[in-house]
C-alpha positions as CSV (number, residue, x, y, z in Angstrom):
1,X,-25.1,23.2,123.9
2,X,-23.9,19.4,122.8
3,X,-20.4,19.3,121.7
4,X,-20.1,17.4,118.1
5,X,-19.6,13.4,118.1
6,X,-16.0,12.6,117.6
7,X,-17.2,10.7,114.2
8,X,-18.3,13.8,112.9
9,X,-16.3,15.0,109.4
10,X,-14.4,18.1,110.4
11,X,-14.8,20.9,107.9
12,X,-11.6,21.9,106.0
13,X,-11.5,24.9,108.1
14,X,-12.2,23.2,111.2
15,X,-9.3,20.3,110.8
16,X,-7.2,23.5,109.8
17,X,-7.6,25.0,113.0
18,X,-7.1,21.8,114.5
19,X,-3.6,21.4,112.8
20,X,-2.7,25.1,114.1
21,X,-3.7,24.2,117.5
22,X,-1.2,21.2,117.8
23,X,1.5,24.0,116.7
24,X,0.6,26.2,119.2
25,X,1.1,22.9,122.3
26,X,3.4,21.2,120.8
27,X,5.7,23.2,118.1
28,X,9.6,23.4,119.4
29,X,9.3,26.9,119.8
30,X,8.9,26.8,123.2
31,X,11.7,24.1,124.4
32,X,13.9,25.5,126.9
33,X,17.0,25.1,124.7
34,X,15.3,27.6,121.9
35,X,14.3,30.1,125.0
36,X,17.9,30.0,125.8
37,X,19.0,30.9,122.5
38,X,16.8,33.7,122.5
39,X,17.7,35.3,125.6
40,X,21.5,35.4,124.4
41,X,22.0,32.5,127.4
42,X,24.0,30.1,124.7
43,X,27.9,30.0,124.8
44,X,29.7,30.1,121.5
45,X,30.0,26.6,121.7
46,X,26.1,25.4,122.9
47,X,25.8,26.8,119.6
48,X,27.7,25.0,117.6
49,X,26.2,21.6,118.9
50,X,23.3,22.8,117.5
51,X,24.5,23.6,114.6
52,X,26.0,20.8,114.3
53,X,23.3,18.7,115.5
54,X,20.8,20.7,113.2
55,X,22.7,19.5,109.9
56,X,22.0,15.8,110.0
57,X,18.3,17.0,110.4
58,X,18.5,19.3,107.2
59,X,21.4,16.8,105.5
60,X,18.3,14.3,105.8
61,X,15.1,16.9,104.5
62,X,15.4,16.0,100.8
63,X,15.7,12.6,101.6
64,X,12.7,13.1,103.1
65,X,11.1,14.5,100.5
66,X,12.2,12.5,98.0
67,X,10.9,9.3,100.3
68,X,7.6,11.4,100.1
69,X,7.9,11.9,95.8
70,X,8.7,8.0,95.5
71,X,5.2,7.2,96.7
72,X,3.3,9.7,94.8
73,X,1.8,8.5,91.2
74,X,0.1,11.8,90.6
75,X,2.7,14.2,88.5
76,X,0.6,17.5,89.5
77,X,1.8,16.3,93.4
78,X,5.4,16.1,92.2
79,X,5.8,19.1,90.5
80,X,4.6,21.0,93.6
81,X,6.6,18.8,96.0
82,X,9.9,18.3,94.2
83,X,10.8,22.1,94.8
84,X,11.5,21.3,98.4
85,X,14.1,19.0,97.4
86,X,15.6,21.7,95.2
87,X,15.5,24.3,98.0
88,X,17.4,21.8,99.6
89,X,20.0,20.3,97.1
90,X,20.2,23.3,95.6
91,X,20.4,23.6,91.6
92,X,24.1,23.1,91.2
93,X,27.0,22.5,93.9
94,X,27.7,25.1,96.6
95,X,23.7,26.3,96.1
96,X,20.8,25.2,98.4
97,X,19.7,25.0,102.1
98,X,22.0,22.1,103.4
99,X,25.4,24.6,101.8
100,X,23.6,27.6,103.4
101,X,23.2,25.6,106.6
102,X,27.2,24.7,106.3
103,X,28.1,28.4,105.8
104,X,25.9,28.8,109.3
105,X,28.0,25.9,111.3
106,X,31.1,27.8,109.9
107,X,30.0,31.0,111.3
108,X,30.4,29.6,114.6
109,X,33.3,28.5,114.3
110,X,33.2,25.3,112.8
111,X,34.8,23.4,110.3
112,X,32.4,22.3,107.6
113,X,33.8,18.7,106.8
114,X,33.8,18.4,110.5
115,X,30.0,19.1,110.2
116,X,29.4,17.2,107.1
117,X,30.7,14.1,108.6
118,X,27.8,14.2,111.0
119,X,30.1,11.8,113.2
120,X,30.1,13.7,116.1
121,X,26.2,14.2,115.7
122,X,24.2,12.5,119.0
123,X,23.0,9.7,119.3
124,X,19.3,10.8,120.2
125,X,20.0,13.3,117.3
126,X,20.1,10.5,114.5
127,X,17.3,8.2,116.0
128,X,14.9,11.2,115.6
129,X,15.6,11.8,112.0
130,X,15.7,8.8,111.3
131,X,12.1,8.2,113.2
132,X,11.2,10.9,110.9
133,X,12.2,8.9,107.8
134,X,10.5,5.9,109.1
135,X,7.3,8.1,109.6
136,X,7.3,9.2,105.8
137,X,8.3,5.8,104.4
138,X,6.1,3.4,106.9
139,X,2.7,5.4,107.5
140,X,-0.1,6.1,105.1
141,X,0.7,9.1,102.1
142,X,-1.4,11.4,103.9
143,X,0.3,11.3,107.5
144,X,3.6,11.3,105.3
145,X,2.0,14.7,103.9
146,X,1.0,16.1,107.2
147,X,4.0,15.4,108.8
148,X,5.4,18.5,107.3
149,X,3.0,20.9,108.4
150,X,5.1,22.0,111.1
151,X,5.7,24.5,108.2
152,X,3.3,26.3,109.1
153,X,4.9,27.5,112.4
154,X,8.2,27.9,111.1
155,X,8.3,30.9,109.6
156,X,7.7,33.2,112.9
157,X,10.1,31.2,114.7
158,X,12.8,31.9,112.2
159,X,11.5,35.5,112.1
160,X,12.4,35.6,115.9
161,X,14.9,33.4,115.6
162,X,16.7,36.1,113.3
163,X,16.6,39.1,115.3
164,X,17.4,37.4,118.5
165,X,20.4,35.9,116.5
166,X,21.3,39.1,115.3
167,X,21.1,40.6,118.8
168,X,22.7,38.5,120.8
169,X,25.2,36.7,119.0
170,X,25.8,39.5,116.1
171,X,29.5,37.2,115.1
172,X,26.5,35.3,113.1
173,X,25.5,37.7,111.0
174,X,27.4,36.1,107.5
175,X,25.5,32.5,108.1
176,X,22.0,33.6,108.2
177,X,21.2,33.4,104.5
178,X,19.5,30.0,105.5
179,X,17.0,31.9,107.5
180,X,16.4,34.2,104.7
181,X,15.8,31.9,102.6
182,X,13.1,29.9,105.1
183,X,11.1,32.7,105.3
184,X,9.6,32.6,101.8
185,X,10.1,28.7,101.1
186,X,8.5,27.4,104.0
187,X,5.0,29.5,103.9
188,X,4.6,28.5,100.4
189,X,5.7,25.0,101.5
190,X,2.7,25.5,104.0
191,X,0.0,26.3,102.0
192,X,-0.3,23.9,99.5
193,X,0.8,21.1,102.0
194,X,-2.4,22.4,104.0
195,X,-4.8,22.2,101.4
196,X,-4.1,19.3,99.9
197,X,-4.1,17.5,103.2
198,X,-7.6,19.3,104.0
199,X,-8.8,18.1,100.6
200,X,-7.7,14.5,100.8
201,X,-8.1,13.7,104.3
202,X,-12.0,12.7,103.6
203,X,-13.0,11.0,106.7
204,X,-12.3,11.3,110.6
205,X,-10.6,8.9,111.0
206,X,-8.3,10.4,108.2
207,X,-8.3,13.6,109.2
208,X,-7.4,12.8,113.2
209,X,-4.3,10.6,111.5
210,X,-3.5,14.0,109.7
211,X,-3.4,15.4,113.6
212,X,-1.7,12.6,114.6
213,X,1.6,13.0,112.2
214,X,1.7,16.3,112.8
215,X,2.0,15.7,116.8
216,X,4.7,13.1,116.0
217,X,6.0,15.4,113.6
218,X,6.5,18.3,116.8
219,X,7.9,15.2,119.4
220,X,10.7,14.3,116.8
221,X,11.7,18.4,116.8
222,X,11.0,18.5,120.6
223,X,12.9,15.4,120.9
224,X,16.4,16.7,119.4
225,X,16.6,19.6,121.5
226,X,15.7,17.6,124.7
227,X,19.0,15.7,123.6
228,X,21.3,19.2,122.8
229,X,19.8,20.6,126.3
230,X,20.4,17.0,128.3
231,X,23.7,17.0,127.0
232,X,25.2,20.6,126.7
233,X,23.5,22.8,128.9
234,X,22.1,20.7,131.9
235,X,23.4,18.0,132.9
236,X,25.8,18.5,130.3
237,X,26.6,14.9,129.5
238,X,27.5,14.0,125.9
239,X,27.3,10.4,125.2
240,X,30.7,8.9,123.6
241,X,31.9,9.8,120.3
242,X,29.9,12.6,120.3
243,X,30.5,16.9,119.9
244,X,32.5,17.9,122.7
245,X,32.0,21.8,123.6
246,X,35.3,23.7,124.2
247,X,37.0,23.7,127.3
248,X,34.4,20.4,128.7
């Protein structure tokens, strides 16, 4: 049997699969750090690198998006894609997921303004989110649009995510609501970021730039936790200036 040509136009559910499949390599869910985290293996303060760490990521999302919404001139687009700044932001003050994250960074034992700074944040931490702005500002609409299609893999990680949190580290419990949240948002998220890059990506080459976002999408997630686990669980060497776990 002869194996397509590599010009040949994927089908929509043929480029979906492909998408899925650079989930199931490349998606963060297997780094070491969140394995850790899983098996109960983080300390108190491990943690709250993350979490600290984590905020400038999510403090940056509706930037993100709204990078994404500046370069859109059709208004069906918008109103789909503006929610995700709103799930963000929130609708008024002290509502949203950057506030819900806060409340999370707090549970661990963190102060929030301490968080909100996003001083102490690493170095290798910022020049990934802010790769990821690059991406969406720099690249063409449509790998802007795919980039965010690690969506689709989200949701059973925070699922996990959850119950191992909830497990292992139960003093958590009150700054979840973020997960919560997640577990609705992101799917729906998902979907129509999926079909409309299935629909608009209308040539190979388009569709293996589609593939290609995503990937970079996964190395900039990858990326942050390779800095968390280089510098708080082996070798354990924060850079200068930044979080410095209890006791180290």
């Amino acid at each position: 049997m002869t194996s397509a040509a590599p010009s040949a136009l994927l089908t929509a559910q043929e480029l979906a699969a492909r998408l899925r499949g650079v989930g199931e390599e490349r998606y963060h869910h297997r780094h070491p750090f969140h394995l850790l985290m899983h098996e109960g293996k983080l300390t108190r303060s491990q943690l709250q690198a993350w979490a600290l760490n984590r905020f400038y990521y999510q403090s940056q999302i509706p930037v993100k998006d709204a990078l994404i919404l500046s370069r859109c001139d059709d208004p069906e687009f918008r109103r789909r894609w503006r929610k995700r700044v709103v799930d963000h932001d929130g609708e008024r003050a002290g509502d949203g997921g950057i506030e819900r994250w806060l409340r999370l960074a707090e549970a661990t034992g963190l102060d929030r303004e301490r968080v909100a700074t996003a001083r102490e944040v690493l170095p290798a931490t910022r020049y990934a989110v802010n790769a990821y702005l690059e991406l969406v500002s720099r690249k063409s609409f449509l790998e802007a649009v795919a980039s965010s299609l690690t969506e689709m893999f989200s949701r059973d990680l925070i699922a996990l995510r959850m119950d191992k949190l909830r497990q292992h580290y139960p003093w958590l419990e009150g700054g979840l609501a973020y997960f919560e949240a997640r577990l609705t948002q992101a799917p729906d998220d998902a979907r129509f970021a999926l079909d409309w890059v299935t629909a608009h990506a209308t040539t190979r080459a388009e569709q293996e730039l589609a593939i290609g976002a995503l990937r970079a999408k996964c190395d900039i997630l990858w990326a942050q936790l390779d800095a968390l686990y280089f510098s708080y669980v082996n070798p354990g060497w924060p850079p200068p200036g930044a979080f410095r776990m209890e006791g180290a």
